[in-house]
MITORDREN-56872 format. One record per residue (C-alpha): z, x negated, y negated. Coordinates in Angstrom, 1 decimal. Layout:
[[Z; X; Y]]
...
END
This chain:
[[-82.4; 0.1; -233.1]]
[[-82.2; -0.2; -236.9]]
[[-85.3; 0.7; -239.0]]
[[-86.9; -2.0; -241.3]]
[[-86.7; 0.7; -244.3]]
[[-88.0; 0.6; -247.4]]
[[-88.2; -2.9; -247.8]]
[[-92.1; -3.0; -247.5]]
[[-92.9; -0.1; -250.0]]
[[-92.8; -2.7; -253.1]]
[[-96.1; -4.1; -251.8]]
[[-97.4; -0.5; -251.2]]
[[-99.3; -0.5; -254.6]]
[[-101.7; -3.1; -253.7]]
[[-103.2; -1.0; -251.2]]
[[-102.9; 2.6; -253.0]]
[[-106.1; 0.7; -255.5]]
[[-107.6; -0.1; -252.1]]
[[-108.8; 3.5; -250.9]]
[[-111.0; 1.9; -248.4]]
[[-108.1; 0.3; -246.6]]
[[-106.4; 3.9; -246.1]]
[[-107.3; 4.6; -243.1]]
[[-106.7; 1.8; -241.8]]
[[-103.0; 1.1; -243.6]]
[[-102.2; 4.6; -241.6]]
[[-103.6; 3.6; -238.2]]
[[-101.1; 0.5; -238.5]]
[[-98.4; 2.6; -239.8]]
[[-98.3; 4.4; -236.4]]
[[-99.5; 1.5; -234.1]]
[[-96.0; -0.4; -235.2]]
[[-93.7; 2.5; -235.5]]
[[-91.4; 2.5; -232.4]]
[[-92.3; 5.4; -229.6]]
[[-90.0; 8.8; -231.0]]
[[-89.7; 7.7; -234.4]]
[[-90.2; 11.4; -235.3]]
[[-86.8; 12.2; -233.2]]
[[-84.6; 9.8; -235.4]]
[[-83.6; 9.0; -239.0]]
[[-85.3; 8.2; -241.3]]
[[-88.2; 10.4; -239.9]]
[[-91.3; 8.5; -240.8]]
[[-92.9; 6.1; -238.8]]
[[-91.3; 2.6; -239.8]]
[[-90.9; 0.0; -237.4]]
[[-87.7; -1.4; -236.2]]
[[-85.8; -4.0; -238.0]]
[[-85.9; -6.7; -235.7]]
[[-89.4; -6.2; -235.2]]
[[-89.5; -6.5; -239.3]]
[[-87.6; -9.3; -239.9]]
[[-89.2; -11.2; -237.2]]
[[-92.9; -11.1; -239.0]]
[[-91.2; -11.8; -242.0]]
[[-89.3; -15.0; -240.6]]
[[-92.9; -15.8; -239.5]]
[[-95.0; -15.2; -242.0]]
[[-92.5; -16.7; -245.1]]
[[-89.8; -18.4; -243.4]]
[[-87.2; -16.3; -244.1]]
[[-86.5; -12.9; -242.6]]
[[-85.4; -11.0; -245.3]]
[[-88.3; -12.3; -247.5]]
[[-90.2; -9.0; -248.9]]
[[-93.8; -8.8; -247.8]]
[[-96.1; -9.2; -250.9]]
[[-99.0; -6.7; -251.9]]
[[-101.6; -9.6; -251.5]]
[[-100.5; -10.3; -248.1]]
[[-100.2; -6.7; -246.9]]
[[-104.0; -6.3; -247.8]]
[[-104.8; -9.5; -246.6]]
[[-103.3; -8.1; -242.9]]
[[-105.2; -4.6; -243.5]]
[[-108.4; -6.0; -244.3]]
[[-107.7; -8.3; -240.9]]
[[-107.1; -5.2; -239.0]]
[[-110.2; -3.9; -240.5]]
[[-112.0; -6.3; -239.0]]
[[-110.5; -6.9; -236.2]]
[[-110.7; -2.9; -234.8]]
[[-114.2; -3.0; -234.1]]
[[-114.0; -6.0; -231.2]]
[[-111.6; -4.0; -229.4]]
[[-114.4; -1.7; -228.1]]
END
């Protein structure tokens, strides 16, 4: 399946100011990149398009809609949160 790409890097820089939400921006990285991501292009762990697009649709309507910084750290911080009920 196709990978989302590098769509989602724009919003990248609202996190990068956010050094506490690091960790937790890489723990999601790898919990939605597809199982053997390091066997296939593009080599980093990205998840697939479909996958991509579908948030998107969901979140703005429109699938091909760029995710914005504010709403990527908005998502992180949730996660944040979110981690410690799971034990």
């Amino acid at each position: 399946m196709e990978r989302a790409g590098q769509a989602p890097l724009r919003a990248v820089p609202a996190v990068i100011v956010r050094p506490w939400l690091w960790p937790t921006a890489v723990v999601q990285l790898f919990a939605l990149a597809p199982r053997g991501w390091w066997r296939r292009s593009p080599f980093v762990p990205v998840p697939e398009r479909a996958y991509y697009r579908f948030r998107m649709q969901t979140m703005y309507g429109d699938p091909d809609h760029e995710p914005e910084g504010k709403d990527l750290v908005t998502y992180l911080k949730w996660c944040r949160g979110y981690r410690p009920t799971l034990r």
